[in-house]
C-alpha positions in Angstrom: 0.0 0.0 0.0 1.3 3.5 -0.5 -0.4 6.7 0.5 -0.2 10.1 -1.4 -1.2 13.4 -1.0 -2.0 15.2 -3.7 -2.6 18.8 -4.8 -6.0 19.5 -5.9 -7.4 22.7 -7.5 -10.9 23.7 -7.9 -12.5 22.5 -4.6 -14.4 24.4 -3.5 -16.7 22.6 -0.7 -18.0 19.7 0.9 -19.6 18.9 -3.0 -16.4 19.0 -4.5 -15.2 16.8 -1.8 -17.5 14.3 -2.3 -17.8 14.3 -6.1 -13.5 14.1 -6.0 -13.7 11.2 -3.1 -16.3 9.3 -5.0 -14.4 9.3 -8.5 -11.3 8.2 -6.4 -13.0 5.4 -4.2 -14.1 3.4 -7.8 -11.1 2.5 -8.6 -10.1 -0.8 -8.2 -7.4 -0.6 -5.3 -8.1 2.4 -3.8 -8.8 1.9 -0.2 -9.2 5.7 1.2 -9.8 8.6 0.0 -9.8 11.9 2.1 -10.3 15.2 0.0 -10.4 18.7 1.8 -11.5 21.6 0.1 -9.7 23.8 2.8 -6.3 22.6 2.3 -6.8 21.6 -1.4 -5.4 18.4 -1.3 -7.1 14.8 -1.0 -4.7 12.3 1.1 -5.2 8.5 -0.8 -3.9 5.1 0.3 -3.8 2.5 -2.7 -2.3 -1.2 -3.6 0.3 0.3 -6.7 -0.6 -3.6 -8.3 -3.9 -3.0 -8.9 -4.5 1.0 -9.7 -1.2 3.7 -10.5 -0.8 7.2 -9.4 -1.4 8.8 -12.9 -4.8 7.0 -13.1 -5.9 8.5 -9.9 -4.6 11.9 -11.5 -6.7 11.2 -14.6 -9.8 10.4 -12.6 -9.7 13.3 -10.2 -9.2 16.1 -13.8 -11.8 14.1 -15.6 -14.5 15.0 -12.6 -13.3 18.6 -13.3 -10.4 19.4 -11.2 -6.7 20.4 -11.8 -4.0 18.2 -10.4 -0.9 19.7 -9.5 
């Protein structure tokens, strides 16, 4: 398992939270997903044999946020 945290741009409440947690949490080997608006950043702990960082990237700009 590793855990990332990740710079996220756009959020802008508990919505965006949720929409950017939900997107995360279907992929296959994710097994958290915390996104804060606040800080801008979502904190995720995945198995890197079943899903890769870049994929989570993708998922999180194709729910219409930026990923820095």
């Amino acid at each position: 398992m590793k855990t990332i945290t990740i710079t996220i741009e756009g959020m802008m409440c508990q919505h965006c939270e949720t929409r950017v947690q939900n997107a995360v949490m279907a992929l296959d080997g994710v097994t958290s997903c915390e996104a804060s608006a606040k800080n801008n950043q979502a904190v995720i702990t995945f198995d890197e044999t079943k899903v890769k960082e870049e994929n989570i990237n993708e998922t999180i700009e194709e729910v219409g946020y930026e990923v820095k």
